[in-house]
N, C-alpha and C positions, 0 to 999 in steps of 0.2 A: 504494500500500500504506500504510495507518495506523499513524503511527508509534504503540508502546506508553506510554504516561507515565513519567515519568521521577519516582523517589520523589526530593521536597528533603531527607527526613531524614537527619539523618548516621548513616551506621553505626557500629556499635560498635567496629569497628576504627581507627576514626579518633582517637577519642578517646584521651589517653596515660591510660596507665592512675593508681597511686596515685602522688603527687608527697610529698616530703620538702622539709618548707622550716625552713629558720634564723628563730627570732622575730628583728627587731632590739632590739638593743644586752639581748640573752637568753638565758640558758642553755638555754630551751626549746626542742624540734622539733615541730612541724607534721605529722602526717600528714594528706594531706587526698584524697578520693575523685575520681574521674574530672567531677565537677559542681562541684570544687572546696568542696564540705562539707568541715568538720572532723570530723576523724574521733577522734583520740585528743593526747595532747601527751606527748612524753617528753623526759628528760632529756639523754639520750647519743642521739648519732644512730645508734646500734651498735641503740637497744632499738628505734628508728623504723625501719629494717631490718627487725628479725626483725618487727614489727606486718603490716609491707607484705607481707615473705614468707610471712607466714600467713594473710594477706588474701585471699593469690594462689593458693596453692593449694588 
């Protein structure tokens, strides 16, 4: 019986979704997308929060 191909691409679930990152030696935060793009920069990681939660939904 032949086996079916096996897809190498990674699924979308694999990937973590939006990450938050600390600039160093910065008051700035990082949102950045699942490709690692930047996505936006805020001051308080309170306002990098509400970006990703509204990313999400």
């Amino acid at each position: 019986m032949p086996q079916e191909p096996k897809d190498n691409a990674p699924a979308a679930a694999e990937k973590p979704g939006y990450t938050i990152v600390k600039q160093t030696k910065s008051r700035w935060w990082e949102v950045r997308d699942p490709d690692d793009e930047l996505v936006c920069l805020t001051v308080y990681r309170k306002g990098a929060r509400e970006v990703v939660r509204r990313l999400a939904a």
